[in-house]
Backbone bond lengths (Angstrom), bond angles and torsions (degrees), N, CA, C in turn:
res aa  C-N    CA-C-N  psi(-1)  N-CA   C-N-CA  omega(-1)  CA-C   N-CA-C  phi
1 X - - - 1.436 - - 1.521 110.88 -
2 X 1.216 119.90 -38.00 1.716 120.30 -173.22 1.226 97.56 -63.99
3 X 1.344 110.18 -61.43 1.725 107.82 -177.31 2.011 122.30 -36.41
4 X 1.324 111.95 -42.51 1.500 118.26 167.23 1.553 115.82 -57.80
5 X 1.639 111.39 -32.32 1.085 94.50 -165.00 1.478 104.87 -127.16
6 X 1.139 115.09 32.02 1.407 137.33 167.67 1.231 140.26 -39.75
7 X 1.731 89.08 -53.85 1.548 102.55 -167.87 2.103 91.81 -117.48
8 X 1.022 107.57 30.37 1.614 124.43 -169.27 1.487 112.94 -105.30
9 X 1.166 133.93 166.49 1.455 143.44 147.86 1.694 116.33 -27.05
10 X 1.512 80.37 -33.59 1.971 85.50 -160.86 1.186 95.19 -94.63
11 X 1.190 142.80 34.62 1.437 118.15 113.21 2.185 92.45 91.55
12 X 0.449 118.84 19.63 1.722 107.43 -150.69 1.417 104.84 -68.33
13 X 1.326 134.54 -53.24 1.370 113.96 147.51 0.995 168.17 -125.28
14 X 1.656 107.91 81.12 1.301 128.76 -165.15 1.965 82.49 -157.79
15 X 1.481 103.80 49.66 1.731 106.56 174.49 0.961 104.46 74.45
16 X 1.226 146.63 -109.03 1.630 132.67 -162.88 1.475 107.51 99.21
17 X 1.340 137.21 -172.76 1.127 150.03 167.72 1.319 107.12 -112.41
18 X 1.891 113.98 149.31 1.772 109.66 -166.53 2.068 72.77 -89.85
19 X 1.358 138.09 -40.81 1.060 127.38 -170.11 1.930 102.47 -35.99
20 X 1.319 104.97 -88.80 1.384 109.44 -166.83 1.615 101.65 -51.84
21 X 1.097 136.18 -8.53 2.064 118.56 163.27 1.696 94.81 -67.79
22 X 1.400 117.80 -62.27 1.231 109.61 -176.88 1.433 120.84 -30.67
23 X 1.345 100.69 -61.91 1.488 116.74 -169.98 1.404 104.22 -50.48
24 X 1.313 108.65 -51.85 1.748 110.48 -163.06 1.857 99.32 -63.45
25 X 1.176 116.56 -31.66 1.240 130.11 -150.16 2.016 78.79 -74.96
26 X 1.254 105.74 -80.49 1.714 102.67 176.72 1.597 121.59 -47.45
27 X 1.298 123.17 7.00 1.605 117.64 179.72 1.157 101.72 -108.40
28 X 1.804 114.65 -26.23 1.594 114.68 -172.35 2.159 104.49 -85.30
29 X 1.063 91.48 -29.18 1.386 101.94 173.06 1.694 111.06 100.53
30 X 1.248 110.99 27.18 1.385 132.47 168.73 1.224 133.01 158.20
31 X 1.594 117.27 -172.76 1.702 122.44 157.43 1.606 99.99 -127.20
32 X 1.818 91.34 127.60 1.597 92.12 154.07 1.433 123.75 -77.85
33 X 1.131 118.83 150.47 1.581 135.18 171.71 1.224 105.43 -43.81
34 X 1.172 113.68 149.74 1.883 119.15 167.56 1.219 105.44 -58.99
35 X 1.290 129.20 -49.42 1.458 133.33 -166.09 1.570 100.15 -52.71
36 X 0.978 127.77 -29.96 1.783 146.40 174.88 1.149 121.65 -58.79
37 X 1.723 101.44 -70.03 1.160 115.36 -161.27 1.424 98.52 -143.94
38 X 1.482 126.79 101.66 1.269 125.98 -150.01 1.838 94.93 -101.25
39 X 1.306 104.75 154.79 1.715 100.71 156.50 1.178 113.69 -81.62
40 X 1.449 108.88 139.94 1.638 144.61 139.52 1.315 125.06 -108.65
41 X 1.550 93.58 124.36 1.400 109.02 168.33 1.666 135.22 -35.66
42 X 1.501 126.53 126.33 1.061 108.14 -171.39 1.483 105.53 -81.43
43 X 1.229 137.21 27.97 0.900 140.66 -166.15 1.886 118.83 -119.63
44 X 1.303 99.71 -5.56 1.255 116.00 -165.53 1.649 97.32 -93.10
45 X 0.960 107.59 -10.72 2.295 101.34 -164.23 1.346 105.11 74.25
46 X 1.350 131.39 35.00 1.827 125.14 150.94 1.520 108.63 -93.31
47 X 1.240 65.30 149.43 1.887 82.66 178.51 1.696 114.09 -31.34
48 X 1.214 136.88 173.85 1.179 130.22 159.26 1.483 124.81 -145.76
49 X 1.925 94.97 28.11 1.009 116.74 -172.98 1.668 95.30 -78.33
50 X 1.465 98.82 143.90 1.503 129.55 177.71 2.053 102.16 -68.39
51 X 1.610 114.86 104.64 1.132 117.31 -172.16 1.515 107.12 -118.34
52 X 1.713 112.46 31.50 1.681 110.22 -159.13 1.832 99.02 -84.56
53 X 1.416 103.51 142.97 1.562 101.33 174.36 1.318 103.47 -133.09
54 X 1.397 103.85 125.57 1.382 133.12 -159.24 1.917 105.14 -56.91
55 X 1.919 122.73 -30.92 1.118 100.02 -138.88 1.999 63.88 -94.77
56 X 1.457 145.82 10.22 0.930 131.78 176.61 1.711 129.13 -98.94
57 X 1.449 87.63 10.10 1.936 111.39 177.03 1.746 98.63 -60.86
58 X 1.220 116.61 134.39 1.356 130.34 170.72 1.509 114.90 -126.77
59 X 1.583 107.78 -1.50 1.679 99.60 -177.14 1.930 77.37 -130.73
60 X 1.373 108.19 146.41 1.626 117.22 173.99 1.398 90.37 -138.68
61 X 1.437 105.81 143.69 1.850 139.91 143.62 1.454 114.49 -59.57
62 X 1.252 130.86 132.35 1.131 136.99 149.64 1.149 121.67 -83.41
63 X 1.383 106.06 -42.32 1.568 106.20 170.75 1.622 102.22 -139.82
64 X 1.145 118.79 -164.83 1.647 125.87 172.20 1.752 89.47 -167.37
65 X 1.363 137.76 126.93 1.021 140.40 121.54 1.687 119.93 -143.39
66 X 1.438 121.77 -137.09 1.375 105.12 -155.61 2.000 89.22 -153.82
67 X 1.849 105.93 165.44 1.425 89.41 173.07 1.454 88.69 113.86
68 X 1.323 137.31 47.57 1.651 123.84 163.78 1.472 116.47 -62.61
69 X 1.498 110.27 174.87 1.624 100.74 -171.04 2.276 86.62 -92.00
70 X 0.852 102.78 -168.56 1.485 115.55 -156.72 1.694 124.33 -96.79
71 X 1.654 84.43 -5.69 1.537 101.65 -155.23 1.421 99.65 -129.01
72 X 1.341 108.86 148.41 1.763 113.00 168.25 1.106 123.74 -47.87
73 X 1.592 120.83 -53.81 1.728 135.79 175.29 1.679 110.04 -35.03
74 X 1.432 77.65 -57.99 2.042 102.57 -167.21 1.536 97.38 -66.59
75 X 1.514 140.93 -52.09 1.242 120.41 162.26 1.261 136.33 -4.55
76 X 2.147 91.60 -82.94 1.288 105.80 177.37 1.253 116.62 -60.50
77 X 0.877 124.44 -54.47 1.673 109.06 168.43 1.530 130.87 -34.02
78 X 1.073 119.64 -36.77 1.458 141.41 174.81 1.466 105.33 -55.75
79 X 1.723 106.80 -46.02 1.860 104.69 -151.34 2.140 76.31 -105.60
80 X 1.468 131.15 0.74 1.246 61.25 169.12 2.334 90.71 -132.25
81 X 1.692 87.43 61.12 1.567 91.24 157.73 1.508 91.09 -137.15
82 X 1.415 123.89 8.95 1.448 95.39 173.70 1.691 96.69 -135.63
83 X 1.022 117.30 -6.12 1.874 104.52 179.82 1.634 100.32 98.39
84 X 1.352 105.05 174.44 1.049 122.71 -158.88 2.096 113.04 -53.89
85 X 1.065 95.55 146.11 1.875 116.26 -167.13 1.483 109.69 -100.57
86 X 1.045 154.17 144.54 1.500 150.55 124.23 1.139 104.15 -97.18
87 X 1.346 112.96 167.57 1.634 133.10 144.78 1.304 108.01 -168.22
88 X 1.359 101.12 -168.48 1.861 106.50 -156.90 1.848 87.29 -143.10
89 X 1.183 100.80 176.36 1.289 111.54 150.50 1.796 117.54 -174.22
90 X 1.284 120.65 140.33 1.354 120.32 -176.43 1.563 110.06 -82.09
91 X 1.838 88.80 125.25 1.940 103.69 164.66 0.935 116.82 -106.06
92 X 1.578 102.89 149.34 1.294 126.59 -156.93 1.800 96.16 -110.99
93 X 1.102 117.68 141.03 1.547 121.10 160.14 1.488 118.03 -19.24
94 X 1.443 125.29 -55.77 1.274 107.71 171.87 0.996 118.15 -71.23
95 X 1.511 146.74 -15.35 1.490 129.18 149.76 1.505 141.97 -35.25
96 X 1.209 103.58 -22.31 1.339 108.50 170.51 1.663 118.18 -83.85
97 X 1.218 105.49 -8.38 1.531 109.52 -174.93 1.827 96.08 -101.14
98 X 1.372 111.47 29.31 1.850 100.18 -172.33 1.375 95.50 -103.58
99 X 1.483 96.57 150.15 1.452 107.18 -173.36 1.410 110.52 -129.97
């Protein structure tokens, strides 16, 4: 995935957003398997040219957008009529002091 979105907006490695992997992931029309298309480090000096081939996608998006409901209940409900969920959220310095 970094490699697609590398040389992109999204930032892929130097953090990025999990939103725009999703997104990119549903515009390209999948993810290949590791067994496929394995990670390498951007750290190694390989290419980081984007080598994804569409007819070898084994995981597909139905959708990708953003906006969960607010509540635990409403979650679960969410992940299990629509499949799997991410999100993120930004910490602030006093987060690390939570107990």
């Amino acid at each position: 995935m970094t490699d697609c979105t590398y040389a992109s907006t999204y930032n892929g490695c130097n953090g990025g957003f999990h939103y725009d992997v999703w997104n990119s992931i549903f515009k390209r029309g999948g993810q290949e398997p590791a067994s496929v298309y394995p990670y390498v480090s951007g750290t190694t000096g390989k290419s980081t040219k984007c080598a994804f081939v569409a007819s070898k996608a084994v995981a597909k998006l139905a959708n990708a957008g953003t906006g969960l409901p607010k509540n635990e209940t409403a979650i679960q409900a969410a992940l299990v009529a629509k499949g799997p969920i991410t999100f993120a959220y930004t910490v602030t310095n006093s987060f690390f002091s939570y107990k």
